[in-house]
C-alpha positions, 0 to 999 in steps of 0.5 A: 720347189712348187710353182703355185702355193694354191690351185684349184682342179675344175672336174668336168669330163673327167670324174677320176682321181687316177690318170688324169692330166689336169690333177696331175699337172696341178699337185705336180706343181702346187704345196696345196690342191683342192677340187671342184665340180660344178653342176652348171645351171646353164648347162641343166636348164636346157633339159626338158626332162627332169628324170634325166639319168645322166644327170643321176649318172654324174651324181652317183659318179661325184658320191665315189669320187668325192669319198677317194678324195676323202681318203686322202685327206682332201675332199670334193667342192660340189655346186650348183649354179653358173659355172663361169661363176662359181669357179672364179667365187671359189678360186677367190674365196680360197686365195689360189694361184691357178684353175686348172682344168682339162680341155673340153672341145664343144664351142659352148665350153670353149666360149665359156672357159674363155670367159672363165680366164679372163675373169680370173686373169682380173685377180691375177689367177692363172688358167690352165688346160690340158688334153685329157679326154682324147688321144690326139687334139687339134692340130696334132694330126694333120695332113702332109699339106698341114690340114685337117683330115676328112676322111677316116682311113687316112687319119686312123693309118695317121693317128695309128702311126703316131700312137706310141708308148708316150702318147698312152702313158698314164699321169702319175697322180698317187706320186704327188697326191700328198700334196692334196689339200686337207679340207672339208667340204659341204655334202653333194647338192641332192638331185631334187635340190637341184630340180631332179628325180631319180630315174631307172638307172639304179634297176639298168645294168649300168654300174656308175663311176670309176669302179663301175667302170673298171668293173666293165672293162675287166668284163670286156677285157674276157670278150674283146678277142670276140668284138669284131664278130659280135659288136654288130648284133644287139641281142649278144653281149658284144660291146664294151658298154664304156661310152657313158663312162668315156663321156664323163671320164671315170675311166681314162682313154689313154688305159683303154686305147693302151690295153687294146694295143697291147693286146691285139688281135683283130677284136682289139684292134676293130675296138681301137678303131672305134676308139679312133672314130671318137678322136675323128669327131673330136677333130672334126668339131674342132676345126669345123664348129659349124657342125654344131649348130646344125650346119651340114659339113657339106655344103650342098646338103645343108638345105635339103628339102625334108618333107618333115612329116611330124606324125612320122617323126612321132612315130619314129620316136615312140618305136611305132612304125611297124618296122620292128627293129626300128621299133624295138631300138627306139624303145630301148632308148627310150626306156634305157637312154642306151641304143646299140651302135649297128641300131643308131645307125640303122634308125638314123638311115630309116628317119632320114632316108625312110622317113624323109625327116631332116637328120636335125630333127634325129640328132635333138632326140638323140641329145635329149635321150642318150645317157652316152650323149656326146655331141661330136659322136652324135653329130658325127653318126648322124651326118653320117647316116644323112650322107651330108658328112665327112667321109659319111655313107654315099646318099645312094646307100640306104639301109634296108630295114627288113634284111637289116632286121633278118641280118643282125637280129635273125632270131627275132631275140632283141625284137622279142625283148622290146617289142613283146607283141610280137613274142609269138612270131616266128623267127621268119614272121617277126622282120615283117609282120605285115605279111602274116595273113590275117588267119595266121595272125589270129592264130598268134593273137597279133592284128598288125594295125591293131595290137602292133602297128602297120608300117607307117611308110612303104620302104621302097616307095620311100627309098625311091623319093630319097634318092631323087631328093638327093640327086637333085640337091647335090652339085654337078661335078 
């Protein structure tokens, strides 16, 4: 016997129709199942950009996953609006017992869902939540003394030890699926409606939704016994280009981290502990919200002084600091919304060490610009970079970005394919083009300065003011 007569799925992160708890939990125990997803206003208004690609991301993946539902007889409520509204109009309108949706982590979605079941409870509809986007939540890895973990090694050798078969197996959804209601819905708000436009996604190499992809990770599947040598070189195809699709859940982590267990190997199991890196920030968020309103989580580093040179940040944004690997990644951003994991870290060190420019003011761009953009991994990588982190770089490291260059780029092809002034440039020439002399650089029909930039900044110089920056902010032991 069925607990609810009614329910209603909210989809948010979790753009699947397979493996997925909530609409699992919910035709378990419902005679009728709808669904909804809400484009939240309160969410689109706050991005400047109106060319935003995951927005146009989302909106492919919603097309493929309202046309499953449809196939089974069901469909696919796509609004927009206020969503703290619009899931209590509907769960009304549809006279259901219960909302149930999977959790999400960051402090403006819990405030949120919070005010979503108290306004439900007021009609006597239930709310509730289910992990779904990671492997462990909250309080599930803990410390011997009961307290959360700050240091990666320990808490990967904890999540690891725990990670069994029960913990990576899939919800049986198709089992139950009878039990979506028939119903039809309007069609998806169209992108302008909505304040929109199309981007470049459709010419980027990024298939969308849960057949783009499974697509992806049947190709990286062939790889994986390769990652761990390959991932750290952007011009080779060594990741598994999943994170936009992890971050808006048209594939299950628990099929992923199931697959690179069962597999092994070290590639497998370096991607796993990527994949662990994520659950990392995931709890981090959760028992330290303050990272997500620019709060440092040290303490001691929370106020450094930045000097904060805005035409440097500028030029940071633009790939124009005459480093070319910086230049060549910030361009990749910005023209794909993607940026190879070994470059985020290596822009991050530059802005901040390089550059003196406050790790904030990195983070927002990075918000603004990446189609994978998740908060916890954003803030976690970039406290990270900035040494003001859990468990992040020591303050003393700085990334040099030439040998940065010569190491994970030797060839100049990554360089090649954004920075294309600097195609005539010799393997060698191409780290540091402002040692060319000026004959060879007429030669190659270059004027650094001129058709590429000078560099903005002498790393040196610069490495040597931010180690005194740090010194001086961080605490006597």
């Amino acid at each position: 016997m069925q607990k609810y007569q009614k329910s209603l799925v909210w989809f948010r992160r979790d753009l699947r129709d397979y493996d997925h708890a909530a609409f699992y939990y919910a035709l378990k125990n419902s005679a009728q199942v709808f669904c909804i997803f809400v484009f939240d206003k309160e969410i689109l208004d706050q991005l400047q950009d109106k060319a935003d690609r995951r927005v146009e991301f989302i909106w492919e993946s919603l097309k493929e996953l309202k046309s499953a539902l449809q196939k089974q007889g069901g469909d696919l409520i796509v609004e927009y609006g206020l969503a703290k509204n619009i899931i209590v109009k509907h769960a009304k309108r549809l006279g259901v017992d219960a909302v149930l949706s999977n959790r999400d982590y960051e402090p403006s979605a819990v405030e949120r869902d919070t005010d979503v079941a108290k306004n439900l409870a007021q009609f006597n509809i239930e709310f509730h939540q289910f992990k779904d986007q990671v492997l462990f939540e909250k309080d599930e890895v803990l410390t011997q003394q009961g307290k959360p973990y700050g240091v990666f090694t320990p808490y990967k050798n904890a999540h690891l030890k725990k990670l069994d078969d029960y913990f990576l197996q899939a919800y049986p959804v198709d089992r139950y699926i009878k039990h979506l209601a028939k119903h039809q819905a309007e069609p998806i708000p169209s992108l302008s409606k909505m304040g929109f436009k199309t981007t470049n996604l459709s010419q980027m190499n990024l298939p969308t939704g849960m057949s783009g992809a499974l697509q992806l990770f049947e190709d990286f599947k062939e790889r994986i016994q390769h990652y761990q040598e390959t991932r750290n070189f952007p011009a080779v195809k060594g990741p598994s280009y999943l994170s936009v699709h992890l971050r808006f859940g048209t594939i299950s982590i628990r099929h992923l981290a199931r697959t690179a267990k069962n597999t092994g190997g070290a590639g497998a199991e370096t991607w796993l502990n990527e994949l662990i890196w994520r659950d990392f920030y995931f709890q981090i968020l959760h028992h330290h919200p303050k990272v997500s309103s620019g709060r440092a989580y040290k303490t001691e580093f929370d106020a450094l002084p930045f000097p904060n040179n805005k035409a440097l940040f500028q030029a940071w944004c633009d790939g124009a600091t005459g480093y070319p690997l910086v230049d060549a990644a910030m361009r990749q951003l910005n023209q794909t919304g993607y940026m190879h994991n070994r470059l985020r870290m290596v822009v991050a060190s530059f802005l901040v060490k390089d550059l003196l420019v406050d790790w904030r003011w990195g983070e927002h761009y990075f918000a603004e610009k990446l189609i994978d953009f998740d908060l916890s991994a954003n803030n976690g990588g970039w406290q990270w970079a900035a040494s003001t982190g859990c468990d992040a770089q020591p303050w003393f490291r700085i990334f040099n970005p030439i040998t940065q260059s010569e190491k994970f780029d030797g060839a100049g092809k990554f360089i090649r394919k954004y920075v294309p002034e600097l195609t005539a440039c010799s393997d060698k020439e191409i780290h540091a083009p402002w040692l060319i002399t000026p004959l060879n650089q007429e030669m190659l029909n270059i004027q650094i300065g001129k058709t590429y930039p000078s560099p903005v900044i002498d790393h040196s110089t610069q490495r040597n003011l931010a180690l005194s920056l740090y010194k001086n902010a961080e605490k006597p032991c």
